[in-house]
Biotite code that builds the C-alpha atoms (Angstrom):
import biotite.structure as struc

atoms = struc.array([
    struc.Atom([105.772, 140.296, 8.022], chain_id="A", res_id=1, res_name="UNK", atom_name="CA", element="C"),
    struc.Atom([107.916, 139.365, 10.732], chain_id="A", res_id=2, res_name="UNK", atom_name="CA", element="C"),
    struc.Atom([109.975, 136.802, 8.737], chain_id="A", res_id=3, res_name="UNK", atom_name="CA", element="C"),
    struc.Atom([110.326, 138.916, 6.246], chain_id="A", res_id=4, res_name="UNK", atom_name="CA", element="C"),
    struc.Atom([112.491, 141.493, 7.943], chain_id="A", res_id=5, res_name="UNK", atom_name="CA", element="C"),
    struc.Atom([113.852, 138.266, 9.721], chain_id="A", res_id=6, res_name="UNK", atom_name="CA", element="C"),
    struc.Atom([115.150, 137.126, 5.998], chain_id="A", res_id=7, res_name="UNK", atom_name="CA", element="C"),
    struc.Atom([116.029, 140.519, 4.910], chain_id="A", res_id=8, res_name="UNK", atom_name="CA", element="C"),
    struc.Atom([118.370, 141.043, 8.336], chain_id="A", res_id=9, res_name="UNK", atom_name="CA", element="C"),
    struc.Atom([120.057, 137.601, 7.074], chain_id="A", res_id=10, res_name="UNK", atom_name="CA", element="C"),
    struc.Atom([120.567, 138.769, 3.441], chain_id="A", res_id=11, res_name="UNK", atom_name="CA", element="C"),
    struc.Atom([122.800, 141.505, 4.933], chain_id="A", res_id=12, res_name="UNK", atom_name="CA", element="C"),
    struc.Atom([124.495, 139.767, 7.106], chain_id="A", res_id=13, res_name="UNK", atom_name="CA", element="C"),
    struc.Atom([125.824, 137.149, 4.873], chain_id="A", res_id=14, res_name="UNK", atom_name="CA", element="C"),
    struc.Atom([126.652, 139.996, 2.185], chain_id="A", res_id=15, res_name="UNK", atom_name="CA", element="C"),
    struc.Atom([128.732, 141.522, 4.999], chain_id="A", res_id=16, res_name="UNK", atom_name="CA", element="C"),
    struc.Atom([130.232, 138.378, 5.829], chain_id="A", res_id=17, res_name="UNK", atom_name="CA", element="C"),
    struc.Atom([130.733, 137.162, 2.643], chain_id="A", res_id=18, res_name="UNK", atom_name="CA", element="C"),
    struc.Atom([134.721, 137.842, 2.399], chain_id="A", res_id=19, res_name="UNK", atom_name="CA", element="C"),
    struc.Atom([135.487, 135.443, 5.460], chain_id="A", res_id=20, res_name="UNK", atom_name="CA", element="C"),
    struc.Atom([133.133, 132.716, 4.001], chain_id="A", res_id=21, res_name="UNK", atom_name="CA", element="C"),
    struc.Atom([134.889, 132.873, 0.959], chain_id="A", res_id=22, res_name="UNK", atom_name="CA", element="C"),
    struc.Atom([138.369, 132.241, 2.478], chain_id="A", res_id=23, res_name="UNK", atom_name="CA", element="C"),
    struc.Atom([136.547, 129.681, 4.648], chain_id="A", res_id=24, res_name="UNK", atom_name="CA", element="C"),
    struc.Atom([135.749, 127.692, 1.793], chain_id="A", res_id=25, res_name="UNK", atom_name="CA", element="C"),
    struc.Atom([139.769, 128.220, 0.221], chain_id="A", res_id=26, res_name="UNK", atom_name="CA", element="C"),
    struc.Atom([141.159, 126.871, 3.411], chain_id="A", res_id=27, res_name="UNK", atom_name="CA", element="C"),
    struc.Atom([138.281, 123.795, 4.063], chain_id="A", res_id=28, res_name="UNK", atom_name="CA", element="C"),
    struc.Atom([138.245, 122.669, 0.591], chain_id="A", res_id=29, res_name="UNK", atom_name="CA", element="C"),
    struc.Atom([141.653, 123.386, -1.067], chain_id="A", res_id=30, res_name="UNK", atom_name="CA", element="C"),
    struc.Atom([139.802, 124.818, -4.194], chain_id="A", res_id=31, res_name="UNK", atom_name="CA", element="C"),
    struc.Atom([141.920, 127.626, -6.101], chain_id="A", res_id=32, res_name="UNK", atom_name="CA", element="C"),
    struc.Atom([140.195, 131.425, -5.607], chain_id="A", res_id=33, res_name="UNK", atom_name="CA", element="C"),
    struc.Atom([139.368, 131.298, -9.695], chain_id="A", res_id=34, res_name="UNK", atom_name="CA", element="C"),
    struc.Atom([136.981, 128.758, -8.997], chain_id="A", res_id=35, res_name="UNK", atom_name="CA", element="C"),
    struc.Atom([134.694, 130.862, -6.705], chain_id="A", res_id=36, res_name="UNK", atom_name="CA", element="C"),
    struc.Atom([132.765, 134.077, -8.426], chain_id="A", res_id=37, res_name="UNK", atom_name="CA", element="C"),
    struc.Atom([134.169, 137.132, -8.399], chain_id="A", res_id=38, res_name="UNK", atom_name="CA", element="C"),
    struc.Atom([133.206, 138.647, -5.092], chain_id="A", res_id=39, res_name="UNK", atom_name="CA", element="C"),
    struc.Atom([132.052, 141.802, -5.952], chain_id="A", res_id=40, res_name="UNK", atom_name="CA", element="C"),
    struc.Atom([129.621, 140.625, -8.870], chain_id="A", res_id=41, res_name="UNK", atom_name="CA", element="C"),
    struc.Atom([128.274, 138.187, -5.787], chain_id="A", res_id=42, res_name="UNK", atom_name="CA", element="C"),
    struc.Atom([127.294, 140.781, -2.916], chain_id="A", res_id=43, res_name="UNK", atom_name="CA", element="C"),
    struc.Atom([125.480, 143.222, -6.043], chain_id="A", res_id=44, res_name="UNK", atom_name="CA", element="C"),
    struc.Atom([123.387, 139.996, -6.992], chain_id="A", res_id=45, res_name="UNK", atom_name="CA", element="C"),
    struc.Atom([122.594, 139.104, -3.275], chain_id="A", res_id=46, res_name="UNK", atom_name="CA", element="C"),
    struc.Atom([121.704, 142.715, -2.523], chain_id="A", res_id=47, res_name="UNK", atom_name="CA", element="C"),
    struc.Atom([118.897, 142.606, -5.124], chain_id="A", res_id=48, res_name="UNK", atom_name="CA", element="C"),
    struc.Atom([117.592, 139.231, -5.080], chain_id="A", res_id=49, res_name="UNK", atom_name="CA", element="C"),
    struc.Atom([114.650, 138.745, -2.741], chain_id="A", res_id=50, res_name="UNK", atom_name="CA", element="C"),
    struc.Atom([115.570, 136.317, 0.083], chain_id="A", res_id=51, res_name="UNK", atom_name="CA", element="C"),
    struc.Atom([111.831, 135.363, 0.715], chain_id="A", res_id=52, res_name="UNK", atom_name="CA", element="C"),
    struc.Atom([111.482, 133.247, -2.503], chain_id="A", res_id=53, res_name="UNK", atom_name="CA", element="C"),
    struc.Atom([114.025, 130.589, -0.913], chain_id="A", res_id=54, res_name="UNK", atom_name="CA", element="C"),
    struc.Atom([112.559, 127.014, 0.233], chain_id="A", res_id=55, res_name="UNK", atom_name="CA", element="C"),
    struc.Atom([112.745, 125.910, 3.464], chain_id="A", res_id=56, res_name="UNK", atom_name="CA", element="C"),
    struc.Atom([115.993, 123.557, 3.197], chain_id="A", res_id=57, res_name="UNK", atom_name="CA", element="C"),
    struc.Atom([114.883, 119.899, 3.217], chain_id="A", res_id=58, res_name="UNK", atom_name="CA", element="C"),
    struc.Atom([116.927, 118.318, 5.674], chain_id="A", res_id=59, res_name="UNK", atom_name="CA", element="C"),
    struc.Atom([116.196, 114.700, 5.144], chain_id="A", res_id=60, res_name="UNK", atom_name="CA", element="C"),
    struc.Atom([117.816, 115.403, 1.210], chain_id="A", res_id=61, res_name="UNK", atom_name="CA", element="C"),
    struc.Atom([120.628, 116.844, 2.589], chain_id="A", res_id=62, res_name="UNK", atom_name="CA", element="C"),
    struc.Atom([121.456, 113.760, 4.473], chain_id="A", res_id=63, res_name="UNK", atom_name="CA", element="C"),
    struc.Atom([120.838, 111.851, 1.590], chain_id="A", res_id=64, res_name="UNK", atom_name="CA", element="C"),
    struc.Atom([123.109, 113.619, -0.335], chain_id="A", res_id=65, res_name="UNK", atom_name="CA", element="C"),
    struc.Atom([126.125, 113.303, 2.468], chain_id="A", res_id=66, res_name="UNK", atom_name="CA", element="C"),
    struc.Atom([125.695, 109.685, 2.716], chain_id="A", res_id=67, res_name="UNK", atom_name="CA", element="C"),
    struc.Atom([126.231, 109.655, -1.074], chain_id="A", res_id=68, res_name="UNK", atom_name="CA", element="C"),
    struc.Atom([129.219, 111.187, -1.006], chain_id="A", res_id=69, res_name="UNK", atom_name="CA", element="C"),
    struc.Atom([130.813, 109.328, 2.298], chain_id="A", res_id=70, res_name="UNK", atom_name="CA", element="C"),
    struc.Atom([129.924, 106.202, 0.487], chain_id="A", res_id=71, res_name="UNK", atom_name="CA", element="C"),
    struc.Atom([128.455, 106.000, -2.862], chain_id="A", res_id=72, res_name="UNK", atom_name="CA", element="C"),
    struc.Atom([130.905, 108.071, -4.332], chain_id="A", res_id=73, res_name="UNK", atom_name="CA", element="C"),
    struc.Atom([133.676, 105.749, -3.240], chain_id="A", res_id=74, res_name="UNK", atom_name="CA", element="C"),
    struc.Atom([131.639, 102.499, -4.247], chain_id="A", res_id=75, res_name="UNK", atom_name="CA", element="C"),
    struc.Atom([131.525, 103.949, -7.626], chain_id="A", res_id=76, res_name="UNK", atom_name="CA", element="C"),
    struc.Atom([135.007, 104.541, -7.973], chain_id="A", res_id=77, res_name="UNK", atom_name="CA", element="C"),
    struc.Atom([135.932, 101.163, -7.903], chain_id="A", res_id=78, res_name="UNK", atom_name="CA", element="C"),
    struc.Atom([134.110, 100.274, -10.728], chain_id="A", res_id=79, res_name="UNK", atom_name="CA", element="C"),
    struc.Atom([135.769, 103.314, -13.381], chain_id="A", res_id=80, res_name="UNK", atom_name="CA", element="C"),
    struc.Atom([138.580, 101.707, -15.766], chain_id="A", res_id=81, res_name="UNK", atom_name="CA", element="C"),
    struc.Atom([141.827, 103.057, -15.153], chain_id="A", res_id=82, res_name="UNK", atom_name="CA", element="C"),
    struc.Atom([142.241, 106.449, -16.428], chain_id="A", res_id=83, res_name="UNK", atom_name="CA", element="C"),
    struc.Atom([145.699, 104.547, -18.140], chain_id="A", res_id=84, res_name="UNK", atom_name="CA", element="C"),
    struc.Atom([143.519, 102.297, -19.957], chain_id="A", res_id=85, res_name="UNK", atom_name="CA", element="C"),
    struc.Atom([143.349, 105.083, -22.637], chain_id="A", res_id=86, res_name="UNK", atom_name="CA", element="C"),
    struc.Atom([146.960, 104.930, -23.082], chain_id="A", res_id=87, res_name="UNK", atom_name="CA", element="C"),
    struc.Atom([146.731, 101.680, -25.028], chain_id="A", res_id=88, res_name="UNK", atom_name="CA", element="C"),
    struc.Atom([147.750, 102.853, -28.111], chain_id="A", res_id=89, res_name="UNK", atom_name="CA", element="C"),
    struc.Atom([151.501, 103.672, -27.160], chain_id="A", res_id=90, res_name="UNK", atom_name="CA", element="C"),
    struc.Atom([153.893, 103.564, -29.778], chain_id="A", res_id=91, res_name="UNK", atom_name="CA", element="C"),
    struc.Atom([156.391, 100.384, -29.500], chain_id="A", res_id=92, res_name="UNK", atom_name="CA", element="C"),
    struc.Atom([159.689, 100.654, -31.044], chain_id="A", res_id=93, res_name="UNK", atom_name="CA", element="C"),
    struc.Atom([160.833, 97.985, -32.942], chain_id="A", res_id=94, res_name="UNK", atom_name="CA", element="C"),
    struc.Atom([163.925, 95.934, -34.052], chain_id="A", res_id=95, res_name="UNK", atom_name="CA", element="C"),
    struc.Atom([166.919, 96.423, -32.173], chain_id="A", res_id=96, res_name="UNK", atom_name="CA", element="C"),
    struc.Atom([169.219, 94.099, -30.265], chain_id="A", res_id=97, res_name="UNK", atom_name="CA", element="C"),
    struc.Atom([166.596, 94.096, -27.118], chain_id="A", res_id=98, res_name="UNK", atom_name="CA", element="C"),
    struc.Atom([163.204, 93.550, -29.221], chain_id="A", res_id=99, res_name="UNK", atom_name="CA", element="C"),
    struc.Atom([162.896, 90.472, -27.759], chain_id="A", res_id=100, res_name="UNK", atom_name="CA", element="C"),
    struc.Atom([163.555, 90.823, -24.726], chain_id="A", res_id=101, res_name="UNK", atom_name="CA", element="C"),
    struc.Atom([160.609, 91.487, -22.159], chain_id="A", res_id=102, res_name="UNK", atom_name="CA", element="C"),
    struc.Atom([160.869, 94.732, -19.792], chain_id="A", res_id=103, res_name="UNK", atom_name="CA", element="C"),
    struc.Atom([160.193, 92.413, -16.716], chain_id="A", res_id=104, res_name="UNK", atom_name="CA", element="C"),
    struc.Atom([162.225, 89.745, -17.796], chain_id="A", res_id=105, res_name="UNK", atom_name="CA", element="C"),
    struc.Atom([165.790, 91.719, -16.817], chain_id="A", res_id=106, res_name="UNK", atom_name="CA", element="C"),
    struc.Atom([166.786, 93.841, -14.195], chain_id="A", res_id=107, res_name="UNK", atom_name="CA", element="C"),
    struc.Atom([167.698, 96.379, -17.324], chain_id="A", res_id=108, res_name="UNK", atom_name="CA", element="C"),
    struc.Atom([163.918, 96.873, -18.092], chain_id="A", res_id=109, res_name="UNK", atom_name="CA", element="C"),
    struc.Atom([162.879, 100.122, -19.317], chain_id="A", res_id=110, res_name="UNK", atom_name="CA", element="C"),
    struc.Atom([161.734, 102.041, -15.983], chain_id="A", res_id=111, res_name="UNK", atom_name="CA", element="C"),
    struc.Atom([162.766, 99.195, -13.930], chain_id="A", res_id=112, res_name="UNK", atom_name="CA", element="C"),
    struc.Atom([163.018, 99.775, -10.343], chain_id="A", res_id=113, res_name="UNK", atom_name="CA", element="C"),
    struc.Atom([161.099, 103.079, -10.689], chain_id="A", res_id=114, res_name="UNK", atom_name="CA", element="C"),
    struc.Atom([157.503, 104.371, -9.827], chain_id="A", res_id=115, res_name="UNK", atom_name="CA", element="C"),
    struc.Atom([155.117, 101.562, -8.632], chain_id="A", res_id=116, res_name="UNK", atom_name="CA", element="C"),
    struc.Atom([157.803, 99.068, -9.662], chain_id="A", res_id=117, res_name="UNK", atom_name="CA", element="C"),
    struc.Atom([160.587, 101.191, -6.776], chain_id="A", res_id=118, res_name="UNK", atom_name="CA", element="C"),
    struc.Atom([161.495, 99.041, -3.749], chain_id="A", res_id=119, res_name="UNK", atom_name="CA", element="C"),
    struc.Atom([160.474, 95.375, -5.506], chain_id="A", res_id=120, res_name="UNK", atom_name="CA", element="C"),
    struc.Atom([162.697, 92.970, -4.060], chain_id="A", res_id=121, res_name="UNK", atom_name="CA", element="C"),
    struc.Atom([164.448, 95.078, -1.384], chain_id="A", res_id=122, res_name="UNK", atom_name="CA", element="C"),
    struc.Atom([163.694, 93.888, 2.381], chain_id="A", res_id=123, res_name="UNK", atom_name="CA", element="C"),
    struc.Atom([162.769, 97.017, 3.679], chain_id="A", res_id=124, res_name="UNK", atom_name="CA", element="C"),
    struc.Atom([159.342, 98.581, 2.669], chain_id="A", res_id=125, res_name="UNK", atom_name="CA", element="C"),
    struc.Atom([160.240, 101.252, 0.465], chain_id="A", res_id=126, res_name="UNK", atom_name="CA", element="C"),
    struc.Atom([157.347, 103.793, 2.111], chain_id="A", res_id=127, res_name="UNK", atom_name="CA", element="C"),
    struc.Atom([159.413, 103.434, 5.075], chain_id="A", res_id=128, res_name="UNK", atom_name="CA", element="C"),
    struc.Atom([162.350, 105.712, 3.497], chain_id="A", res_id=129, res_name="UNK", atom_name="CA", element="C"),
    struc.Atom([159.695, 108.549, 3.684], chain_id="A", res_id=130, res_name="UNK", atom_name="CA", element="C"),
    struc.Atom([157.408, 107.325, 7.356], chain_id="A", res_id=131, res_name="UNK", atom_name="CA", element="C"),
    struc.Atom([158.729, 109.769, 9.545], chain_id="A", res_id=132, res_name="UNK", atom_name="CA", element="C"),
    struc.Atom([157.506, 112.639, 6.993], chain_id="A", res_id=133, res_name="UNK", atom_name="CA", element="C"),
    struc.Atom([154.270, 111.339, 6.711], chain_id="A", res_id=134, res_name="UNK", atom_name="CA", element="C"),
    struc.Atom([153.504, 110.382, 10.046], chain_id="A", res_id=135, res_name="UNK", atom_name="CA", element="C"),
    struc.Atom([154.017, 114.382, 10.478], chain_id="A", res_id=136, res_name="UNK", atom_name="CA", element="C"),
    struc.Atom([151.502, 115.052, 8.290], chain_id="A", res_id=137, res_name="UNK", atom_name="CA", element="C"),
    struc.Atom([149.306, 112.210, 9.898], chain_id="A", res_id=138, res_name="UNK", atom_name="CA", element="C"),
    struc.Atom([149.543, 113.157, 13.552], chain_id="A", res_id=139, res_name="UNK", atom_name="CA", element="C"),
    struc.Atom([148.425, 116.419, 12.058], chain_id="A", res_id=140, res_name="UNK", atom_name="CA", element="C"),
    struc.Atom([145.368, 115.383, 10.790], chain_id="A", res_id=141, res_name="UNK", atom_name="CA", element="C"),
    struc.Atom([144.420, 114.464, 14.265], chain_id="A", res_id=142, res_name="UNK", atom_name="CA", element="C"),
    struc.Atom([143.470, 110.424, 14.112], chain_id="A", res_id=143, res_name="UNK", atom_name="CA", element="C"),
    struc.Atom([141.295, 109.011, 16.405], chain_id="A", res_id=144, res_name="UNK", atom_name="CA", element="C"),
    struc.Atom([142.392, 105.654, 17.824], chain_id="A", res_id=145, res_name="UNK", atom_name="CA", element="C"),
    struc.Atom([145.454, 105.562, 15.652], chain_id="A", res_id=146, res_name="UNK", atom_name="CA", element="C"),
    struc.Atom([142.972, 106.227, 12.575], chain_id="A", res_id=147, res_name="UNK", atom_name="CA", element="C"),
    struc.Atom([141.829, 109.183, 10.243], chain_id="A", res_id=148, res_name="UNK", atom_name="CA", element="C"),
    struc.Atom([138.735, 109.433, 7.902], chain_id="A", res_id=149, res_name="UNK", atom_name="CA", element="C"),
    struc.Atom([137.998, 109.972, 4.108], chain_id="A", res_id=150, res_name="UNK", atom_name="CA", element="C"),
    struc.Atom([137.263, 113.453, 4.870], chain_id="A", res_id=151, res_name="UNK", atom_name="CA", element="C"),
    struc.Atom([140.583, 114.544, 6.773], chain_id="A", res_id=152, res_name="UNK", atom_name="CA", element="C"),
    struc.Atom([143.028, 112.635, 4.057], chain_id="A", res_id=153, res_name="UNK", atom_name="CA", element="C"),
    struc.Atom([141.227, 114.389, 1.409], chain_id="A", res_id=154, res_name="UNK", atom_name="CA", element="C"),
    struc.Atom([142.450, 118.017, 3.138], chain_id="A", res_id=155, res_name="UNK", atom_name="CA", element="C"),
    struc.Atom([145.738, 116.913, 2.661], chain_id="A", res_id=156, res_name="UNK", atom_name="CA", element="C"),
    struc.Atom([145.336, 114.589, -0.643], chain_id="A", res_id=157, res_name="UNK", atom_name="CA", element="C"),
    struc.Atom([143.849, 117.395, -2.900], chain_id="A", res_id=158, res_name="UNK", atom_name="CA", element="C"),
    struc.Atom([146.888, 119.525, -1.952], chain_id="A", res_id=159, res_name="UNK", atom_name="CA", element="C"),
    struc.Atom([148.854, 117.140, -4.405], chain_id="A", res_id=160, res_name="UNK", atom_name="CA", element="C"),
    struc.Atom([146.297, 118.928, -7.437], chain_id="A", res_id=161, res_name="UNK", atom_name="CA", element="C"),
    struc.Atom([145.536, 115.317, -8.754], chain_id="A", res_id=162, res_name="UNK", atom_name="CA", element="C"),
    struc.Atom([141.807, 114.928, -10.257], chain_id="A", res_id=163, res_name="UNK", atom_name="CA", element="C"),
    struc.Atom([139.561, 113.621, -7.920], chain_id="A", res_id=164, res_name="UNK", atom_name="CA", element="C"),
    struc.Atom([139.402, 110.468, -10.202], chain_id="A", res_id=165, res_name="UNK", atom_name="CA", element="C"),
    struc.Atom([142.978, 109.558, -9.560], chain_id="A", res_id=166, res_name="UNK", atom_name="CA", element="C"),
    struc.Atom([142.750, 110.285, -5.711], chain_id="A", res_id=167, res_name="UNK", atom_name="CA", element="C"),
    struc.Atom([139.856, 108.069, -5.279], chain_id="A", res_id=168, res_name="UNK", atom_name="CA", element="C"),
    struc.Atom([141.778, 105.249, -6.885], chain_id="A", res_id=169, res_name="UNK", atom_name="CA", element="C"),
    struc.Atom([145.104, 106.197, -4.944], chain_id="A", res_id=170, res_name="UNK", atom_name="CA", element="C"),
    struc.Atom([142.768, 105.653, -1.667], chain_id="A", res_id=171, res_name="UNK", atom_name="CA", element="C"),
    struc.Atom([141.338, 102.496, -2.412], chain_id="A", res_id=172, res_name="UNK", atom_name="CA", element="C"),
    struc.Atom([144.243, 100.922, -3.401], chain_id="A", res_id=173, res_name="UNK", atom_name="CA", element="C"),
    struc.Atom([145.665, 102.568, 0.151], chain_id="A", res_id=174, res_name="UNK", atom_name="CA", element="C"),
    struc.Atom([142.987, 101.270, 2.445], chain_id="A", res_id=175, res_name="UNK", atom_name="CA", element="C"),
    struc.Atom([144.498, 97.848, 2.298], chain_id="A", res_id=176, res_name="UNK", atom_name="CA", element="C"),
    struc.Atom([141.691, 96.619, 5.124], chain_id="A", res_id=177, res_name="UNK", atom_name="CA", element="C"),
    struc.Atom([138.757, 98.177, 3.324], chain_id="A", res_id=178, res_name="UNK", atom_name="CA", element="C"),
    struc.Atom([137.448, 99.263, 6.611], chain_id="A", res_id=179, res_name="UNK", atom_name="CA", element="C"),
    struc.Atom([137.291, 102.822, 5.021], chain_id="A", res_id=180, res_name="UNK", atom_name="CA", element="C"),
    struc.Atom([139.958, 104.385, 7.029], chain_id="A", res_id=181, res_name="UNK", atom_name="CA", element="C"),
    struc.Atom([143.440, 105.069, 7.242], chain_id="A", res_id=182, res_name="UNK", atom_name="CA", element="C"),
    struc.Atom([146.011, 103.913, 9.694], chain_id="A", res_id=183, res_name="UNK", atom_name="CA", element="C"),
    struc.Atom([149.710, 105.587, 9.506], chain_id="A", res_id=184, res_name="UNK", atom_name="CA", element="C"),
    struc.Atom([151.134, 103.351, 7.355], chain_id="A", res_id=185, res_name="UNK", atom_name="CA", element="C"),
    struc.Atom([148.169, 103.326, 4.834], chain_id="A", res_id=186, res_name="UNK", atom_name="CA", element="C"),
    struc.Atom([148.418, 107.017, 4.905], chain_id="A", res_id=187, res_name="UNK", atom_name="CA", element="C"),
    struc.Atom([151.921, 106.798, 4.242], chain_id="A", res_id=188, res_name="UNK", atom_name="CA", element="C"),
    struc.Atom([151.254, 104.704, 1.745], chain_id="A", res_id=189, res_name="UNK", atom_name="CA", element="C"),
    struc.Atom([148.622, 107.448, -0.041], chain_id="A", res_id=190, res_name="UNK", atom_name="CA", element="C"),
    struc.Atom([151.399, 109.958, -0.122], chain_id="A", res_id=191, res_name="UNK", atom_name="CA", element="C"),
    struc.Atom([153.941, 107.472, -1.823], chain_id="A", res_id=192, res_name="UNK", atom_name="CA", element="C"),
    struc.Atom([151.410, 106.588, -4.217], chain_id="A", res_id=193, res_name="UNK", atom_name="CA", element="C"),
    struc.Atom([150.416, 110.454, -4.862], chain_id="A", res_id=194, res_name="UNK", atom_name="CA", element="C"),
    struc.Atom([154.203, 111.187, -5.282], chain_id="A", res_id=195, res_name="UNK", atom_name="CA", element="C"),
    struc.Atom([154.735, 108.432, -8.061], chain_id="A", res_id=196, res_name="UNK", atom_name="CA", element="C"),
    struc.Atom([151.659, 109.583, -10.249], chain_id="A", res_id=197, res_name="UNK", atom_name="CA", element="C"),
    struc.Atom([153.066, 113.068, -9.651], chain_id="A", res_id=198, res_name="UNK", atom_name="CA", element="C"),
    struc.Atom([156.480, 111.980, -10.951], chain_id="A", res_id=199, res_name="UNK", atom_name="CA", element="C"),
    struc.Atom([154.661, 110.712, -14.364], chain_id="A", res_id=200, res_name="UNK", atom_name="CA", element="C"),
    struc.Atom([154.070, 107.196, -13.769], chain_id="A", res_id=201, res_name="UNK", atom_name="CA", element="C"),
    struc.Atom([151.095, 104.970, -13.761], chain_id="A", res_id=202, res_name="UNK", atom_name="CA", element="C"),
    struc.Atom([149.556, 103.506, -10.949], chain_id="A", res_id=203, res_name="UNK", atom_name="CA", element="C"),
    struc.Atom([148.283, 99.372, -10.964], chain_id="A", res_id=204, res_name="UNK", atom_name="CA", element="C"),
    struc.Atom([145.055, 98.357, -10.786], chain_id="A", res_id=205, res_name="UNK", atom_name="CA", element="C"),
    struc.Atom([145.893, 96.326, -7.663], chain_id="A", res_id=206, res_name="UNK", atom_name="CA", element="C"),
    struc.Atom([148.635, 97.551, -5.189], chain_id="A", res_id=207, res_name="UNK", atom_name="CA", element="C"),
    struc.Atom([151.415, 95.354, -5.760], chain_id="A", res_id=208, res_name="UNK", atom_name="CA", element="C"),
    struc.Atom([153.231, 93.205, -2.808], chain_id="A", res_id=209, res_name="UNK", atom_name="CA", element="C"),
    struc.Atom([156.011, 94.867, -2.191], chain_id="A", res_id=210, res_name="UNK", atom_name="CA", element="C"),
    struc.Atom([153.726, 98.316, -1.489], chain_id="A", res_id=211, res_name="UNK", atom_name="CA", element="C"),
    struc.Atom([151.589, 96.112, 1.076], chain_id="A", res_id=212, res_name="UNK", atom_name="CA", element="C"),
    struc.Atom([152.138, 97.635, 4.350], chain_id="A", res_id=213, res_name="UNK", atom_name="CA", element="C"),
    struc.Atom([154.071, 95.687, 6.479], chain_id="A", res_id=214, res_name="UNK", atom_name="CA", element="C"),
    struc.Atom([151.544, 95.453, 9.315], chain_id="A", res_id=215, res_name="UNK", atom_name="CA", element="C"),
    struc.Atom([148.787, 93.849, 7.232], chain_id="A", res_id=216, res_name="UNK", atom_name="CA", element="C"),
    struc.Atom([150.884, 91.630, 5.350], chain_id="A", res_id=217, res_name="UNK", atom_name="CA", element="C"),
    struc.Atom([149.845, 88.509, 7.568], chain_id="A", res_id=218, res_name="UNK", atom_name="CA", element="C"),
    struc.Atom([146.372, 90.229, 6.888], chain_id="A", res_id=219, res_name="UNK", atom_name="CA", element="C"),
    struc.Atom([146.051, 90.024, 3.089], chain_id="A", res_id=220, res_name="UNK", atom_name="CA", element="C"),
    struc.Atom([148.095, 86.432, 3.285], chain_id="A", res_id=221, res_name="UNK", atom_name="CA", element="C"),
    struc.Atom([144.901, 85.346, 4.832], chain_id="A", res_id=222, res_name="UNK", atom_name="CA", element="C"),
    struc.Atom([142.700, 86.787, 2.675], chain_id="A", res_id=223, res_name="UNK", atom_name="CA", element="C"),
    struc.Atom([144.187, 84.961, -0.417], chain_id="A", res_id=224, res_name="UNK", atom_name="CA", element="C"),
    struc.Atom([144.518, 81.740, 0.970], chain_id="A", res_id=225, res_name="UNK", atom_name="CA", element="C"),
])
């Protein structure tokens, strides 16, 4: 009897609480207020449903289900095709005086020097236009040993609105270490690839040269001899 009134006594005070756990959950996980049930509605339901006839919460299966998302989750979105790769069937255009002339085969390409192409060729690492910005945002996110995880880029990553497919792929082709963390200038580098989806373009299946941070250049020269 004495867990019952124990269960009952927690009923109420999560229906009491309920407003502040509801802006809790806006603020930790960036989700819009139309994707949580209408408040109201909840607290009726809660004040008639009978607490007692919850399980015991298994703890070992929640634990199973966080390491799935810390790493399974990411594993697995290496492997999905490039949402692009159901773009294949744009329309070409042709005839004309440039028909035969290849888009990366003049500086007068269609799109040249924009999106992932922006910053090819120059000297300076293109991100670096934007660094102090981002390092802003980074120092915010309060890295530990010069380094933030998964979990704290995503706060500020799903601000950008992107589906969570896209944002997986922008931080994979970010973490340029694979380590599974993000230094400033990989972080800087997730925000200039967020920004050039967000502009319309297309992102690459690998991150192209010029993008390569300029602190693990020497790295990834290794790694490809």
């Amino acid at each position: 009897m004495p867990s019952l009134f124990g269960k009952e006594a927690k009923k109420q005070k999560l229906i009491s609480e309920l407003d502040l756990i509801f802006k809790q959950v806006l603020l930790q996980y960036q989700v819009s207020p139309g994707d949580l049930p209408d408040i109201r509605k909840m607290k009726m339901q809660l004040a008639i449903y009978d607490f007692s006839r919850f399980r015991t919460v298994n703890q070992r299966l929640l634990d199973v289900v966080d390491e799935m998302l810390a790493n399974d989750i990411a594993n697995l979105m290496a492997l999905i095709p490039q949402e692009e790769a159901s773009t294949m069937d744009k329309r070409i255009i042709e005839g004309g005086a440039f028909s035969v002339v290849s888009d990366k085969s003049t500086p007068f390409g269609y799109k040249r020097g924009e999106g992932i192409d922006a910053g090819a060729g120059d000297p300076e690492w293109v991100v670096a236009k934007k660094l102090t910005e981002y390092n802003e945002i980074f120092q915010a996110l309060k890295p530990v040993e010069g380094k933030i995880m998964r979990t704290a880029a995503k706060t500020e990553m799903v601000k950008s609105k992107l589906p969570n497919t896209v944002l997986g792929k922008i931080y994979l082709l970010a973490d340029v270490d694979k380590d599974g963390l993000l230094d400033a200038e990989e972080f800087a580098l997730v925000m200039h690839l967020i920004n050039v989806k967000l502009e319309g373009y297309d992102l690459p299946a690998e991150l192209p040269s010029h993008l390569i941070p300029p602190s693990k250049r020497d790295l990834v020269a290794k790694e490809v001899v």
